[in-house]
Every structure is written in structure tokens, then in C-alpha cells.
N, C-alpha and C positions, 0 to 999 in steps of 0.2 A: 518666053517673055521674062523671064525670074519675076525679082521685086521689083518697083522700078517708084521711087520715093520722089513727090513733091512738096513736103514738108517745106513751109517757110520761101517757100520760092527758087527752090534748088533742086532740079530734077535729078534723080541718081537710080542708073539700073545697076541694081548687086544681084550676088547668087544665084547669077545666070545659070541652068541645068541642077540646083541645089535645093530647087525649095520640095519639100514635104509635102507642107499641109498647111492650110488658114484659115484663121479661127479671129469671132471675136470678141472683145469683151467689153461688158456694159456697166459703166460704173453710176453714181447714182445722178450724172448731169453730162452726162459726155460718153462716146465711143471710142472704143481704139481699136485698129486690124493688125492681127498680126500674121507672120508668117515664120512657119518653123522649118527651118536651111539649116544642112549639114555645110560646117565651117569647115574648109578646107584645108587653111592653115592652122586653125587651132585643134582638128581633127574631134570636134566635137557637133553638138544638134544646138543650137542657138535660136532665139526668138526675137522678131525682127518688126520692129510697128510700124508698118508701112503709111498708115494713114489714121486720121484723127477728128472728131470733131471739134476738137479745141481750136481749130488754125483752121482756113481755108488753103484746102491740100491736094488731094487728086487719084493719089497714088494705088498702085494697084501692084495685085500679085497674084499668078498665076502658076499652078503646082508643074511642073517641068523637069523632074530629078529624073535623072538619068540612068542606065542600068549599072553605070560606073559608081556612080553616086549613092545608088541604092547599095551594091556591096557593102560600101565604105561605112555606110549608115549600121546597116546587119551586123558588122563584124564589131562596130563599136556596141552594139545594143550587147552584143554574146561577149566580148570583154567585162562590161560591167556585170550581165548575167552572170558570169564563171566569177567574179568576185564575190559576188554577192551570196553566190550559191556556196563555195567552199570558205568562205568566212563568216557567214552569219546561218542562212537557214538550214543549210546540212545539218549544222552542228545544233540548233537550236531543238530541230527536229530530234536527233538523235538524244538529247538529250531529257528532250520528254518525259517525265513516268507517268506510267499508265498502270491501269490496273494485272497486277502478277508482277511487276517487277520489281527489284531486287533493290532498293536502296540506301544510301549512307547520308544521316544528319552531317549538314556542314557549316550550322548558324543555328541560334538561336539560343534561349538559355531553359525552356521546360525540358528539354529532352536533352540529354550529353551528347556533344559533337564524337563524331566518330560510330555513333550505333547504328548496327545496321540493321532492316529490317524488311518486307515484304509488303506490298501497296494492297489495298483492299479497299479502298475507293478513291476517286477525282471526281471534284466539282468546285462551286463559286459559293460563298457566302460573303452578304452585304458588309463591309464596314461601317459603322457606324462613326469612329473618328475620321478616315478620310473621305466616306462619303463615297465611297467607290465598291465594285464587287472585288474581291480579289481569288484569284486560284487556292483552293485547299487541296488536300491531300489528305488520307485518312491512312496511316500504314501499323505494323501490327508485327512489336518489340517484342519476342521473347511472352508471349502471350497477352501484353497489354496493349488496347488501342489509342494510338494519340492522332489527335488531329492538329498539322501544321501548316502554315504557310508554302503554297508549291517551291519556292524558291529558297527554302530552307535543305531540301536534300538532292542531292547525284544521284542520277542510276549509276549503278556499278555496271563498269562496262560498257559506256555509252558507246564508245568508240566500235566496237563491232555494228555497231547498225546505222554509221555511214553509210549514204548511198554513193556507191562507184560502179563504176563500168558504162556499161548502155544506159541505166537509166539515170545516171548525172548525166550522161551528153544531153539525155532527151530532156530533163528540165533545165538546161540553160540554154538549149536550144527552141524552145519551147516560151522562153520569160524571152528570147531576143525579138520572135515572130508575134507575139502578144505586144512588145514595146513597139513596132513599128505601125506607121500610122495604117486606119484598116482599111484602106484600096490601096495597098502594098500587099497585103497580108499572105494575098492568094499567091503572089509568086513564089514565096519561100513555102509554100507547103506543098510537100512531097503527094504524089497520086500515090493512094494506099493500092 
């Protein structure tokens, strides 16, 4: 059936064999349904209000996506996965310090930019000016201990603890079957 919209008095079936999933949302005097349809020409997931309590309307929407449809869906969820993954959390991750590792000041004015030194603890303490926890670090110069802002040092060397190989396929393979809606879910997952 797709979506098929009487809004305003204008009946319109779109998204034939496209829609996803339908959901809906309650705001504090009024309803709205929507329906989430992979756009074929914009090659993207789009959200569609089928119907409303605002208007007398009618319309309806019925999840209908097809095995064509679903690829299509998958393979954009694992595009944005693979960007997301080799541009933001790979790297965030690796670049983590945790306790033993090995790092270099690269801000701040208590400690000189450039020293480098050895972690011996992570945790959060409260700020009091912004009201927030922030990440600390506890690392240990040349035999003294300073306590900084996480974001004040590099681990040296982050870059070797990139993850590549099988286990980047399996997390952004993983973040694309987690994005799709969950009565999809089971088809993308492999019998172990």
C-alpha cells in the first residue's frame, strides 16, 4: 500500500514498496504519523507525515519495503557507518589515554607543551565554573605528578591502535544492522 496522504483533501499514494517503519508523535495538543521511506531519488531515509490531528485527513501507511529497497537502505546505513567510523570514532578511540600510556602535553600553560610522560590515572572531576564533570588524567613527568585536563595531551602513537582489518568491517557492519529498523534486523544477520 506505501503511504497514501489525504491531507487537506488531496489524496496521494507515494513510496510505494519504500516505507520502513511508522511511528508517531505526540505533541502537547495534536498528533502526527509518520512514516520513514527510503527516497529513491534522493538516495536517502526520509520522514513522511502521513496524517494529523490538526486537519481532518485519513491517511494511512503501511511498511511494504522491499528486498530491493532494503539493500538500498543497508548499504546507505554502512556508507554513513564507514564514514563515521574511519573519521570520527576509530580515531577518537585510538586516541584515548588510558592508564600505561605514553603521552605528550599539547595545551595548556601548568605543564610545558611538548613533555612527555606516562598515565597513572583517568577519571572525572566536577567543575565548579562550568558546572559540568570533565575528564582528568593524572600522568607522571620525570617523577612529578600533574593532574590535567584529558584533552590537553596525545598518546604517542595513537595511530598503531587503529582498528583495521575484520574488525572495522564488523563495526560498521554492525552500526549499519543496529541503524535499520528492528523487523529488518534479522535479515542482515548472519547464522553464527
Amino acid at each position: 500500500m506505501a503511504v497514501q496522504t489525504d491531507i487537506y483533501g488531496k489524496p496521494e499514494v507515494r513510496y510505494a514498496g519504500c516505507v520502513l517503519d511508522t511511528y508517531e508523535h505526540n505533541g502537547l495538543w495534536d498528533s502526527d504519523w509518520y512514516a520513514v521511506c527510503w527516497d529513491e531519488e534522493q538516495q536517502k531515509i526520509v520522514e513522511v507525515e502521513y496524517d494529523t490531528t490538526r486537519c481532518g485527513g485519513g491517511g494511512h501507511a503501511e511498511i511494504d519495503a522491499t528486498d530491493d529497497t532494503l539493500r538500498a537502505v543497508y548499504r546507505y546505513y554502512k556508507r554513513i557507518g564507514r564514514d563515521l567510523f574511519d573519521n570520527r570514532s576509530n580515531i577518537l578511540q585510538a586516541k584515548k589515554a588510558r592508564k600505561g600510556d605514553t603521552v605528550q602535553v599539547i595545551h595548556g600553560r601548568k605543564v610545558p607543551k611538548g613533555s612527555v610522560g606516562v598515565v597513572f590515572w583517568t577519571g572525572y572531576r566536577y567543575n565548579y565554573y562550568s558546572r559540568m564533570n570533565e575528564e582528568r588524567i593524572g600522568i607522571e613527568i620525570d617523577g612529578v605528578r600533574q593532574f590535567l585536563p584529558m584533552e590537553y595531551v596525545e598518546v604517542v602513537g595513537w595511530e598503531s591502535r587503529l582498528i583495521r582489518g575484520k574488525n572495522r568491517k564488523q563495526a560498521i557492519r554492525n552500526f549499519a544492522i543496529n541503524s535499520m529498523p528492528a523487523h529488518f534486523r534479522h535479515l542482515f544477520i548472519r547464522a553464527a
